[in-house]
C-alpha positions in Angstrom: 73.0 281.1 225.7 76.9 281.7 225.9 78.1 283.9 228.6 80.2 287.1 227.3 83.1 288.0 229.7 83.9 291.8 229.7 87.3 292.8 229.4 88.4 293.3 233.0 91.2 295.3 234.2 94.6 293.5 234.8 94.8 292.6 238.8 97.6 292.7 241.2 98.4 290.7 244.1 97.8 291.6 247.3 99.9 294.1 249.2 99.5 292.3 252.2 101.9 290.1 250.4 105.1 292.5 251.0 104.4 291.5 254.9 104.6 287.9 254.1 107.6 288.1 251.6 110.5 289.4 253.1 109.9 287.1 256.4 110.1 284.4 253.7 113.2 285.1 252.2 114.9 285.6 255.9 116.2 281.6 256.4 118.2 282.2 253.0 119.8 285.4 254.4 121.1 283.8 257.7 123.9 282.4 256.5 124.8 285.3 254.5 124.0 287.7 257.1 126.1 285.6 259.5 129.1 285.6 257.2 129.1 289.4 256.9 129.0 290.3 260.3 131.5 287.5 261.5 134.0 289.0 258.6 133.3 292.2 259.7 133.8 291.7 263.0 130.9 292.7 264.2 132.0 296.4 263.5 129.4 299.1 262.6 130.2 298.8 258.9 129.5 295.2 259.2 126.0 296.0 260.4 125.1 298.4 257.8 126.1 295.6 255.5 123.9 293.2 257.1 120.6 296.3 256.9 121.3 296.9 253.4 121.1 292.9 252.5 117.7 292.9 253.9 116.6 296.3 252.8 117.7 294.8 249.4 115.6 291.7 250.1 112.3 294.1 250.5 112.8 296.5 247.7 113.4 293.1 245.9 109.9 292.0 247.3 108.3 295.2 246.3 109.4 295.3 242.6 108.3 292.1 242.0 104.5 292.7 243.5 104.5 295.7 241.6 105.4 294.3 238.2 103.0 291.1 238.8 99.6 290.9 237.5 97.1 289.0 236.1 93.7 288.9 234.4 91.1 286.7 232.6 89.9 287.6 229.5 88.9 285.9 226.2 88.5 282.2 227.6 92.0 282.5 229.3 94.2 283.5 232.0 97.2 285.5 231.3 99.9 286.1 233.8 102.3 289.1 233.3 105.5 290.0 234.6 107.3 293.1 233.7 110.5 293.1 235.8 113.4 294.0 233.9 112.0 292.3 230.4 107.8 291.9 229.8 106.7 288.1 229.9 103.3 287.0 229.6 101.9 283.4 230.5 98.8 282.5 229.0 96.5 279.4 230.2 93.6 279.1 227.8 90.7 278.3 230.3 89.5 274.8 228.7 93.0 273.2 229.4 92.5 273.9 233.5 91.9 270.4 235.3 92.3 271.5 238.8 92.6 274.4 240.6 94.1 274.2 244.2 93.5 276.7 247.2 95.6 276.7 249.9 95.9 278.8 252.9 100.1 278.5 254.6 100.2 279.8 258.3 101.2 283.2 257.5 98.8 283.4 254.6 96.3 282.3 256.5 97.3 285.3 259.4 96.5 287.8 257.1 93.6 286.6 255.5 95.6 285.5 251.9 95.6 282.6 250.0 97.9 280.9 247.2 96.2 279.0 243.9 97.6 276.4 242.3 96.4 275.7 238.2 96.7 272.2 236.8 96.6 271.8 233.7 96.8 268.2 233.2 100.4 268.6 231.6 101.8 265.8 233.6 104.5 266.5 236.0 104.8 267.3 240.0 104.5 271.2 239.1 101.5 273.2 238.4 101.8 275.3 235.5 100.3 278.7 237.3 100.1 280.0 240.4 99.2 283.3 242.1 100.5 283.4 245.6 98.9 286.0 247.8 95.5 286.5 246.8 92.5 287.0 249.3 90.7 283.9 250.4 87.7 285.9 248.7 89.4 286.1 245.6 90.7 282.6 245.7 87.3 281.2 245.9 85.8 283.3 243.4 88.6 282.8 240.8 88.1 278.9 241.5 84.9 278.9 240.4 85.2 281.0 237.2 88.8 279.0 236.1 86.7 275.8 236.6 83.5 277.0 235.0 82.6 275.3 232.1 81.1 278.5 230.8 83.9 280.7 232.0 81.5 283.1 233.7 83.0 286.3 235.6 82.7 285.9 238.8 82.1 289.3 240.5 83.0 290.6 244.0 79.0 290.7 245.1 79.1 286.3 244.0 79.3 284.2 247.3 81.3 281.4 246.7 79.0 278.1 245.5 77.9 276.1 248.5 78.7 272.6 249.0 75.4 269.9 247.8 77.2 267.0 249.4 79.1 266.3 252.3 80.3 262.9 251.8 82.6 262.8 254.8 83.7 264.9 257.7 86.9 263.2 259.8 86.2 262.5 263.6 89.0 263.6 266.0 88.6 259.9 266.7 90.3 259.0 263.7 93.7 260.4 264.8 94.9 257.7 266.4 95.0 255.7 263.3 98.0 258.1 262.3 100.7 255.9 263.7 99.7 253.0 261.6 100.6 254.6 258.6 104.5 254.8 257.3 104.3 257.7 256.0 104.0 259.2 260.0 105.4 256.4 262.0 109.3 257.1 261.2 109.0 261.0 261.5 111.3 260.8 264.6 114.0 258.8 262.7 113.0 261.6 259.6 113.3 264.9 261.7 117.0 263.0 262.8 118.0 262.6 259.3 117.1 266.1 258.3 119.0 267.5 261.4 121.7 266.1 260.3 121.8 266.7 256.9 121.2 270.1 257.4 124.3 270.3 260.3 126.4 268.7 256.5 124.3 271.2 254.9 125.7 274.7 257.2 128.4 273.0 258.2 130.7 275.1 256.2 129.5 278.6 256.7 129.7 277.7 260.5 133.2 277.3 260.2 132.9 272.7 260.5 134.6 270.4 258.5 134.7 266.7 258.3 137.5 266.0 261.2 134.6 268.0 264.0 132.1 265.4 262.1 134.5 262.5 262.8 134.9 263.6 266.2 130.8 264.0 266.9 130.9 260.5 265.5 133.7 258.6 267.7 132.3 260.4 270.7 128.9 259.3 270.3 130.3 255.5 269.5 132.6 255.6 272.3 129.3 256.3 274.5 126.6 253.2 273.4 124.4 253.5 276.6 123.7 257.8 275.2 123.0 255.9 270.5 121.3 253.3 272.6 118.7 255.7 275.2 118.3 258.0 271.7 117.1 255.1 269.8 114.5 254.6 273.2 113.2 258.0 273.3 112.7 257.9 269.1 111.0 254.7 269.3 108.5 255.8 272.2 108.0 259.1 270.2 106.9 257.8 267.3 103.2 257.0 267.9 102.9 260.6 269.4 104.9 262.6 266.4 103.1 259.9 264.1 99.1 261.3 265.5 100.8 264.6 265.7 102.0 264.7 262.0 98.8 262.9 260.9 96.7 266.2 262.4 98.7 268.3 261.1 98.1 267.0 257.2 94.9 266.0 258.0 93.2 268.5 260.3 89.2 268.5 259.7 89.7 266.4 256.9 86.2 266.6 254.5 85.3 265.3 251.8 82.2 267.4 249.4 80.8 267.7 246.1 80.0 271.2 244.8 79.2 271.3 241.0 80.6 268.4 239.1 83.8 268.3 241.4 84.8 266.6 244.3 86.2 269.0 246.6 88.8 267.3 250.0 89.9 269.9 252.5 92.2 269.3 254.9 95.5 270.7 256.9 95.8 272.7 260.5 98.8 274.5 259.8 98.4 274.9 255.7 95.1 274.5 254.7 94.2 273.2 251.6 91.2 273.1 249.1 91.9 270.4 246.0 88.9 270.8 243.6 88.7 267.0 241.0 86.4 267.2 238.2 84.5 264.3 238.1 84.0 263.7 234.8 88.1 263.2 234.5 87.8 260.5 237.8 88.9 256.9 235.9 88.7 254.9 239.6 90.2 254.4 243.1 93.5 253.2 244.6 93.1 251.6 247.8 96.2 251.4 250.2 97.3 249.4 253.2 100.2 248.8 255.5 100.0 245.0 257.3 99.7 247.6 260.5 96.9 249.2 258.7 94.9 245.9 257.6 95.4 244.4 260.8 93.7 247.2 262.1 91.3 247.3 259.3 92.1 250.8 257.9 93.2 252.1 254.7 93.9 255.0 252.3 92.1 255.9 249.3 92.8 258.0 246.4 91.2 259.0 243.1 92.5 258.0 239.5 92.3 261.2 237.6 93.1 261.7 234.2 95.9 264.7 233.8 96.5 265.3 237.4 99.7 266.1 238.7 101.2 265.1 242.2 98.5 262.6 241.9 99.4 261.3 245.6 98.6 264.3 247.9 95.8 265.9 245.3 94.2 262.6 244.3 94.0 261.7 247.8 90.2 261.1 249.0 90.7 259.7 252.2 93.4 259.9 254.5 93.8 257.0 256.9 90.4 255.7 257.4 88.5 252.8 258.7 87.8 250.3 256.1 84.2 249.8 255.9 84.0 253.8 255.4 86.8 253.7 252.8 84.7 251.1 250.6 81.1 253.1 251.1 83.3 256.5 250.0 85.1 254.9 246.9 81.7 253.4 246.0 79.4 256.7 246.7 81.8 259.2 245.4 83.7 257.1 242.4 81.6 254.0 242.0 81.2 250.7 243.3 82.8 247.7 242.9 82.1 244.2 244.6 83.7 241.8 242.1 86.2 239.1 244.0 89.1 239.1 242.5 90.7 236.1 240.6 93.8 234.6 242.6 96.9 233.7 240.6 98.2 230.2 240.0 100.4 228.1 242.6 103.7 229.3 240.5 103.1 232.3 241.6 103.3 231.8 245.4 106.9 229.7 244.7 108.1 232.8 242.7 106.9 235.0 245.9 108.6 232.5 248.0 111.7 232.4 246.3 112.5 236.4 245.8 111.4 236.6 249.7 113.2 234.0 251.1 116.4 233.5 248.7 118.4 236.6 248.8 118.8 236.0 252.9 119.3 232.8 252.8 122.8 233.3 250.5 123.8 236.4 252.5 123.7 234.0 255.4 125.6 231.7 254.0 128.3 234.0 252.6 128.6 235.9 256.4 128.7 232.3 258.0 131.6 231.5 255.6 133.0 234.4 256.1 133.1 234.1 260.0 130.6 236.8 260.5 128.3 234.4 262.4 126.1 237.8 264.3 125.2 238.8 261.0 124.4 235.7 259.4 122.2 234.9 262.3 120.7 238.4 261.7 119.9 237.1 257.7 118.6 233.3 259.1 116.0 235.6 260.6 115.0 237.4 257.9 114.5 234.3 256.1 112.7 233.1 258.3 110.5 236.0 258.2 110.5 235.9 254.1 108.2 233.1 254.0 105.0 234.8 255.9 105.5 237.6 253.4 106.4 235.2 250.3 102.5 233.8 251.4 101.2 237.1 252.1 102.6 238.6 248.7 100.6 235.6 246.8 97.5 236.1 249.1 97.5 239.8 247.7 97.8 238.9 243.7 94.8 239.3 242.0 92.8 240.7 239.4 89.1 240.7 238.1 86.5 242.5 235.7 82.8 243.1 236.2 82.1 244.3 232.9 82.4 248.1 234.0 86.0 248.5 235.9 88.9 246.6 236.0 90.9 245.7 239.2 94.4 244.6 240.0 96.3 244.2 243.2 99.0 243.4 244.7 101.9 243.7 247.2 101.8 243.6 250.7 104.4 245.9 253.5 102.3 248.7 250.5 99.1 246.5 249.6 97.4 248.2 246.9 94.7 247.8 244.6 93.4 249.7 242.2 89.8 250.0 240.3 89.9 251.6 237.0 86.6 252.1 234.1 87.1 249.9 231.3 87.3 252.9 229.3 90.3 254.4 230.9 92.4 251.6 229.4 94.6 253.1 226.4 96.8 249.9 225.9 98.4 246.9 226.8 102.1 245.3 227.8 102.5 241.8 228.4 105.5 241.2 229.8 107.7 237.9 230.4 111.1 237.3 231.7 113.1 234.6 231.5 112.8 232.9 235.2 108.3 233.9 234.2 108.7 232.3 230.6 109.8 229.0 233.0 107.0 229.2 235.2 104.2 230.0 232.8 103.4 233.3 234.1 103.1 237.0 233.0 102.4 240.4 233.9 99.6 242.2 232.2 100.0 245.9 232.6 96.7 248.2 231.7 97.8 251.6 230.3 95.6 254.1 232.0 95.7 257.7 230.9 95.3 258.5 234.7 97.0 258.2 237.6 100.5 256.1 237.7 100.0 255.2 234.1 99.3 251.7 234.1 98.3 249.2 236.4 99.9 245.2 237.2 98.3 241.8 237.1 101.6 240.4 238.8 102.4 236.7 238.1 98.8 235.8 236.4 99.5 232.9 234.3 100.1 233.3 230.7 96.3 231.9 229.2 95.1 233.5 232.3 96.7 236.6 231.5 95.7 236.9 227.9 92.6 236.2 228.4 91.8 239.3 231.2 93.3 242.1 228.7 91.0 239.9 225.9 87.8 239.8 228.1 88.4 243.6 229.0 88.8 244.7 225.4 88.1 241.9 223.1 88.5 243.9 219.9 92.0 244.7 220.4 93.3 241.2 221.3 91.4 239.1 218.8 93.4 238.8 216.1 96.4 238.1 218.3 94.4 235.3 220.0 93.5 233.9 216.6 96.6 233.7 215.3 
C-alpha cells in the first residue's frame, strides 16, 4: 500500500547559519576592507566605512536565510527563494540518484550540516543543495529523498542503522598516503598556490611585475637558498602526503544501509556519499608504480548518472590490494577472469611513443650545442623503454560472460570492470600509424562513469571479435558482411 505524504509546512534553514555566514564571506572583504581604510587613511571615516561593509555583509546574510526555504510535497522537493523576485526549484523525487551529507569544520561546530542532490544530470555540480541544516535533519531528509516510497520522515524517526560494515580504515593504513600522487606533491602544490595567490593580491597590495622580477633575480642570484627550499619540500612530502591523506580520509568506512552503499570519510569536512546499488555498473581499480610496488591501490564505483564520479564514486581510498579485490568483489561483484594480452605490435607502438620523442629532442639539443640538456633527454630515453614494456604489460582486456574488463596504462594503471549490460555502444577506432600495425582500439560506451572504456592497441580480428563476443547481436551483420 502507497504511502500518502501530508502537505508539510515550507522549512527554513537553520539560524545557526547567520553565525557561520558572515565569517564565510570575510576572505572576500579583506581586500576591500584593506583598500578602504588604506584610501582613507586610516581616518575615522575610513573605519565607519570598513563597519558598514561588513554590517552590509550580515544584513546580506540575514535576507537571504530569511527568504530561503524549502519543502517536500507531492513526490518532490521544491526550493524557494524570494529575495528581490520569487523563484522556485523543483526536483521531482524519482529523478534523485544521490544525496550527499557533509559536515565542513564550522558546520560541524555548531552541529549543521550541508546536502548535496544528484540528480544524475551529468556534470561536476549537484543540482540542489541546502546548506545549513541540522545533522538531524540531514539524515532524516536523506532517507525520505532516497526512499523509493517517498515516505515523510518525521522528527521522532532515528536515522536507519547500517546492516553491513564492509570496511572500517586502520590508522595503519596512513602511511600508504605518500604513495599516492594525488598527496605526494602537496608541498610543490601549497608552493604553487602561494604564489599564485601573491599574482593573485598582488595588485590591491600595491605590487607589480618589476617587485616580481626583483623576488625572482634575488632568489636566482642566491642557488644554495632554490636549492635548500627544494630539500626541505622534498623531505616534506611523505609527512604533508600522510597528513593530507588523513585529512580526506579520516575514519574512512565503508557500509550498506538499504539498497545503498554508504563511504564516510574526512577529519576536517566530513562527508556521507549515499550510491544506490541498483545504478552500480562495476569498479575502477587504480595504481601508481609506487602503489603496485607496494601492492596498494584505489577503488571506485561505476555508477550510472553520478556526477564528480571521482571523489563520490570513490569506495576505497588507498588500500592494500588483497582488501581492494575482496571489497570490489563483496560490495560490487566479483571478477577473476585473466585478462587477454595484446599482440607484439603493440609493445613496438609502446616502445616507440616512449622512447622516440627523447631520443629527437636529444638530437636536436646535441646539434644545437646544448649538450646538458640532451644528456638530460638520453636519460629519459633510456628510461622510455622500462615504461614502453610496462605500458604493454598493462594492455588487456577479457569477458567472463557477466562483466567486461579493460586496462591499461601504467605511471596511472587502471582497469576497469563493467556488467555487460552497462554497454550502450561501440567505437572502433584506427589511425593511420594503427591501420599499419594491424591494431585498434575498442572503446565500450558505458552509460556510467567516464563514458566509455579502452581496449588500447588490441589487434584488429582480436578487437572485433571482444565487442562481437560481448554483444553478438549488434556486431553480426557487420562481421558477415
Amino acid at each position: 500500500m502507497p504511502v500518502h505524504e501530508p502537505v508539510p509546512e515550507a522549512a527554513r534553514l537553520s539560524p545557526r547559519l547567520l553565525l557561520i555566514d558572515p565569517i564565510r564571506v570575510l576572505p572576500s572583504l579583506l581586500v576591500p576592507l584593506a583598500g578602504v581604510l588604506i584610501a582613507g587613511g586610516f581616518s575615522p571615516r575610513s573605519f565607519i566605512w570598513a563597519a558598514l561593509g561588513v554590517a552590509g555583509s550580515v544584513l546580506y546574510a540575514v535576507v537571504r536565510w530569511a527568504t530561503f526555504s524549502y519543502t517536500i510535497t507531492g513526490g518532490r522537493l521544491e526550493l524557494s527563494r524570494a529575495f528581490i523576485g520569487r523563484s522556485t526549484r523543483v526536483i521531482p523525487l524519482e529523478r534523485i540518484r544521490g544525496v550527499d551529507v557533509t559536515t565542513p569544520f564550522l558546520h560541524r561546530l555548531l552541529g549543521l550540516a550541508v546536502l548535496k542532490l544528484d540528480t544524475g544530470a551529468g556534470g561536476d555540480k549537484q543540482e540542489g543543495e541546502l546548506d545549513g541544516i541540522t545533522v538531524e535533519d540531514a539524515e532524516r531528509l536523506r532517507a525520505v529523498l532516497l526512499s523509493r516510497h517517498h515516505a515523510v520522515v518525521t522528527p521522532e524517526q532515528p536515522t536507519a542503522p547500517r546492516d553491513h560494515v564492509f570496511l572500517t580504515v586502520p590508522r595503519a593504513w596512513l602511511r600508504y598516503g605518500p604513495l599516492s600522487g594525488a598527496y605526494l606533491f602537496t608541498p610543490f602544490a601549497l608552493v604553487a598556490g602561494a604564489v599564485g595567490l601573491a599574482f593573485q593580491w598582488g595588485g590591491e597590495l600595491g605590487l607589480d611585475e618589476d617587485d616580481a622580477v626583483a623576488v625572482g633575480e634575488w632568489l636566482w642570484g642566491h642557488p644554495l637558498l632554490l636549492v635548500g627550499a627544494a630539500i626541505v619540500l622534498v623531505v616534506l612530502m611523505p609527512f604533508l602526503a600522510a597528513a593530507m591523506y588523513a585529512v580526506f580520509n579520516w575514519n574512512f568506512v565503508l557500509f550498506g544501509r538499504g539498497d545503498h552503499l554508504v563511504a564516510e570519510r574526512g577529519l576536517v569536512n566530513r562527508r556521507v556519499v549515499s550510491l544506490e546499488r541498483r545504478r552500480i555498473r562495476g569498479y575502477e581499480i587504480a595504481e601508481s608504480p609506487l602503489e603496485r610496488r607496494a601492492r596498494v591501490a584505489r577503488l571506485w564505483a561505476v555508477v550510472t548518472g553520478l556526477g564528480d564520479s571521482q571523489t563520490r564514486g570513490q569506495l576505497l581510498p588507498v588500500a592494500p590490494r588483497a582488501a581492494v579485490d575482496d571489497i570490489a568483489a563483496e560490495a560490487v561483484g566479483p571478477f577473476s577472469e585473466a585478462l587477454r594480452p595484446h599482440p607484439p605490435a603493440a609493445r613496438r607502438r609502446r616502445l616507440f611513443r616512449a622512447i622516440a620523442p627523447w631520443v629527437v629532442l636529444a638530437l636536436v639539443m646535441y646539434a644545437l650545442g646544448y649538450a646538458l640538456i640532451g644528456v638530460a633527454a638520453t636519460v629519459l630515453a633510456v628510461a622510455g623503454i622500462a615504461l614502453g614494456l610496462d605500458r604493454y604489460r598493462s594492455l588487456g582486456h577479457t569477458y567472463d560472460g557477466t562483466r567486461l574488463s579493460v586496462r591499461s596504462g601504467s605511471l596511472r594503471r587502471a582497469q576497469a570492470v563493467v556488467e555487460r549490460r552497462a554497454v550502450v555502444g561501440w567505437t572502433i577506432e584506427q589511425s593511420w600509424f594503427q591501420r599499419r600495425a594491424g591494431l585498434v582500439t575498442v572503446i565500450a560506451g558505458v552509460g556510467a562513469g567516464s563514458g566509455g572504456y579502452k581496449a588500447i592497441d588490441a589487434g584488429e580480428t582480436q578487437g572485433a571479435a571482444f565487442a562481437a563476443e560481448v554483444t553478438p547481436d549488434w556486431l553480426a551483420p557487420f562481421l558477415k558482411r
